[in-house]
C-alpha positions as CSV (number, residue, x, y, z in Angstrom):
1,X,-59.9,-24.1,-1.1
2,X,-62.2,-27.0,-1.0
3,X,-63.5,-28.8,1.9
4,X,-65.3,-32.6,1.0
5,X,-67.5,-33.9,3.7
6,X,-68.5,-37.7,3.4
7,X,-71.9,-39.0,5.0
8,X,-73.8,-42.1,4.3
9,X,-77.5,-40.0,4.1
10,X,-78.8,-37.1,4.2
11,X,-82.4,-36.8,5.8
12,X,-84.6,-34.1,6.3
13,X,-84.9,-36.1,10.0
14,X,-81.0,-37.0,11.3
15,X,-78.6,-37.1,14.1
16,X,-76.2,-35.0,15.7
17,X,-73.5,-35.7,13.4
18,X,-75.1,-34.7,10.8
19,X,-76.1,-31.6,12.2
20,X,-72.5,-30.5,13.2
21,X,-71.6,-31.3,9.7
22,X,-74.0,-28.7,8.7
23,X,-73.0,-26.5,11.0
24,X,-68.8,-26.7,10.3
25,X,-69.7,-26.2,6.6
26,X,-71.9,-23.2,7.1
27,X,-68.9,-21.7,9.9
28,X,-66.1,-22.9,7.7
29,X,-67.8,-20.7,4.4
30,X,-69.1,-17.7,6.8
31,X,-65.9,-17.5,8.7
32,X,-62.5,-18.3,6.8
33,X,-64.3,-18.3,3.5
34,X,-63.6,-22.0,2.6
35,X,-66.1,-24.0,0.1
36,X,-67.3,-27.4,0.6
37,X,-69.0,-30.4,-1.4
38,X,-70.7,-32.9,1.0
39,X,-71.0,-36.5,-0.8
40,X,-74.0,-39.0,0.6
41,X,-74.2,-42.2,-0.6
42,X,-77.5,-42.5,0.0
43,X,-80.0,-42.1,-3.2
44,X,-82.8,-40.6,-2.2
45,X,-85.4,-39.9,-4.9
46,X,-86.7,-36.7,-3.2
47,X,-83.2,-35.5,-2.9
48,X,-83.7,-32.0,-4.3
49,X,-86.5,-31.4,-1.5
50,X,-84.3,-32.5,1.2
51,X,-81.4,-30.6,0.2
52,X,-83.5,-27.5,-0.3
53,X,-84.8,-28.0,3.0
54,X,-81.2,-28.4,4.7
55,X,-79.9,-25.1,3.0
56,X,-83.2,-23.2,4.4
57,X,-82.7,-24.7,8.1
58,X,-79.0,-24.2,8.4
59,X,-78.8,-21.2,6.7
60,X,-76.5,-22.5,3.6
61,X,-78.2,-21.0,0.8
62,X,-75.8,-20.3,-1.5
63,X,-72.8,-21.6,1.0
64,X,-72.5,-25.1,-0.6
């Protein structure tokens, strides 16, 4: 089972929401063992770097 999460950016600096959205993915997966994708759609050109840097501060390596 699958899980899709839908936010407008992801930034190495956000909000809140953002932040629990990280969080419930990385619970969901550690937890009841349930996958997600999360889908921006915001183009960010350094979009590898952020999302490396989002796994390695919420702990998601290999999660999502």
């Amino acid at each position: 089972m699958n899980v899709i999460y839908i936010t407008s950016r992801l930034d190495k600096n956000h909000g809140g929401l953002t932040a629990s959205l990280l969080n419930k993915a990385r619970i969901m997966k550690e937890y009841k063992d349930i996958g997600c994708r999360i889908l921006s759609f915001h183009l960010d050109p350094n979009f590898n770097n952020v999302m490396k840097n989002l796994k390695e501060r919420y702990n998601l390596k290999k999660k999502i």
